[in-house]
C-alpha positions as CSV (number, residue, x, y, z in Angstrom):
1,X,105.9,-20.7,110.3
2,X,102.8,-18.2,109.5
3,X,101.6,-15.0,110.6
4,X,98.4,-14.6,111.6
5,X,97.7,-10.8,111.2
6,X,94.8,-9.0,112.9
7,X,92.2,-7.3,111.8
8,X,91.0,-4.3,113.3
9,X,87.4,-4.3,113.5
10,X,86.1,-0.3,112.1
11,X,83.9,1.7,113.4
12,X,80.7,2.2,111.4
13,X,79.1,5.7,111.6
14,X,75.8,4.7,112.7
15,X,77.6,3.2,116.3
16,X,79.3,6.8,117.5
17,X,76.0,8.6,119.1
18,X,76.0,11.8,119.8
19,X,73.9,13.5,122.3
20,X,73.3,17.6,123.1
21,X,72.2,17.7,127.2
22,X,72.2,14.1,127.5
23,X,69.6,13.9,124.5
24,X,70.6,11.5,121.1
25,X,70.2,13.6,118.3
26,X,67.8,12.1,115.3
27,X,67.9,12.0,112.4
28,X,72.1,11.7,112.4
29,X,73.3,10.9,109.0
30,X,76.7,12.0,109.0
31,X,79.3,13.1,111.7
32,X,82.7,14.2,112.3
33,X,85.2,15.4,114.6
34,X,88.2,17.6,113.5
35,X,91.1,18.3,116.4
36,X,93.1,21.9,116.0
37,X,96.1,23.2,117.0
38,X,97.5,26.2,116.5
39,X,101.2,26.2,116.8
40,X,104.0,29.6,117.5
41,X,106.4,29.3,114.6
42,X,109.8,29.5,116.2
43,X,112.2,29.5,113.1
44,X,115.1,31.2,113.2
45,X,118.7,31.7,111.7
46,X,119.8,28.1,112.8
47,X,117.0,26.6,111.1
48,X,118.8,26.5,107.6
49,X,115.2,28.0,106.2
50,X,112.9,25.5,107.6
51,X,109.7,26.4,109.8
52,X,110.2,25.3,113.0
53,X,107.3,25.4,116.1
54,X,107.1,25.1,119.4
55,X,106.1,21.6,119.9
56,X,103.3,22.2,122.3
57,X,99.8,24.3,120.8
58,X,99.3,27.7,121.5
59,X,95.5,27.0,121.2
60,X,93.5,23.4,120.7
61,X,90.3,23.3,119.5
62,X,87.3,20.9,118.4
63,X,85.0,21.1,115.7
64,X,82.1,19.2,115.2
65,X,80.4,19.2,112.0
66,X,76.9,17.0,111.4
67,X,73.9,16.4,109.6
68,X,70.7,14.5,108.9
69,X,67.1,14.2,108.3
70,X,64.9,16.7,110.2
71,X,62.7,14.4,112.4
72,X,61.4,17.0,113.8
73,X,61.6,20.5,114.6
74,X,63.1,20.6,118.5
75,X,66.5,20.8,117.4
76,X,65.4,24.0,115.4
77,X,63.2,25.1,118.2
78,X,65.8,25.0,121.0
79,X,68.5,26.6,118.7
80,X,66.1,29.8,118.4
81,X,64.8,30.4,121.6
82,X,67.3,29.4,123.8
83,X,69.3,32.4,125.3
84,X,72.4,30.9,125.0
85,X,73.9,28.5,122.0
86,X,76.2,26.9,124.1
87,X,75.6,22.9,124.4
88,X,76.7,20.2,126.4
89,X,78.0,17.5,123.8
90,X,79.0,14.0,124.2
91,X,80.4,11.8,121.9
92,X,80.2,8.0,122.7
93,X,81.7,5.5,120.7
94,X,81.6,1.6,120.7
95,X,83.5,0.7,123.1
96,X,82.2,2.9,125.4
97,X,84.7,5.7,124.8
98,X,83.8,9.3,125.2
99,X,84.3,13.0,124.0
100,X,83.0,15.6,126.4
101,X,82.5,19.4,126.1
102,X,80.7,22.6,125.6
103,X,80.4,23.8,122.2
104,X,79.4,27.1,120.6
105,X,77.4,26.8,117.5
106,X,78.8,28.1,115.0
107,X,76.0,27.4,112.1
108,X,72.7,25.2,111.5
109,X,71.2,25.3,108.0
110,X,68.0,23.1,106.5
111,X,67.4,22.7,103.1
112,X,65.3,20.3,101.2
113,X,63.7,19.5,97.3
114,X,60.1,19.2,97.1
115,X,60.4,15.3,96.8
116,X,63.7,14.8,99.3
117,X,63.8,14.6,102.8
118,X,64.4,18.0,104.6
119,X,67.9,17.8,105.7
120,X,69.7,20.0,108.2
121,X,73.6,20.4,108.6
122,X,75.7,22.2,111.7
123,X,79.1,23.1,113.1
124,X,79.9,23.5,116.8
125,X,83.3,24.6,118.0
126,X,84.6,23.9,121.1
127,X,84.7,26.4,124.4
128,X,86.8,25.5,126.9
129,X,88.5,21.8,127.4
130,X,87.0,19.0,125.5
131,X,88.0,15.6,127.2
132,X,88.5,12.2,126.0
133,X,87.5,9.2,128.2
134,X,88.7,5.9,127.3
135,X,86.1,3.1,127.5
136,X,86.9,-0.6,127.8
């Protein structure tokens, strides 16, 4: 009798899209998503010296870190003259699945050498709830 084992099929980079206000964002080279929790410690004499927590977060948060080749300069030009850095993200991924939110931005930064592409990297944080939708 055989097994036949399956194989998942990954997820490349290039297929999770990410969009600020609805908009794709070019240039995308690299993206990430980073869940946190922040957890009360709860240890106490009856814990024989190991930490114990409370098993639900105090506080969950999101980061999003990313970066690319500037394409152009409206990512740039909306990060400095809009009044507020607050953003609508979305994250989609193959399957149609989603993460949803507002995020703060935290940092943008472009660098480039003379014969490189100029490259930009930033980090958003999550305000509020960020939700996940499952697609099909």
């Amino acid at each position: 009798e055989s097994t036949i084992m399956s194989a998942g099929i990954s997820i490349k980079g290039r297929q999770v899209l990410m969009a600020i206000g609805g908009q794709n964002i070019l240039g995308l080279q690299s993206k990430g998503l980073t869940v946190n929790n922040t957890f009360i410690e709860t240890t106490d004499d009856n814990a024989n010296g190991w930490t114990e927590f409370d098993a639900i977060p105090s506080v969950k948060s999101v980061e999003l870190p990313f970066s690319g080749i500037v394409k152009n300069l409206e990512m740039l030009r909306a990060i400095m003259t809009a009044g507020s850095n607050m953003f609508a993200i979305t994250l989609t991924y193959p399957d149609g699945s989603t993460v949803t939110g507002d995020f703060a931005m935290n940092s943008y930064t472009e660098t480039g050498e003379s014969n490189e592409g100029y490259t930009f990297e930033v980090s958003l944080a999550s305000s509020g709830a960020v939700t996940f939708t499952a697609g099909v």
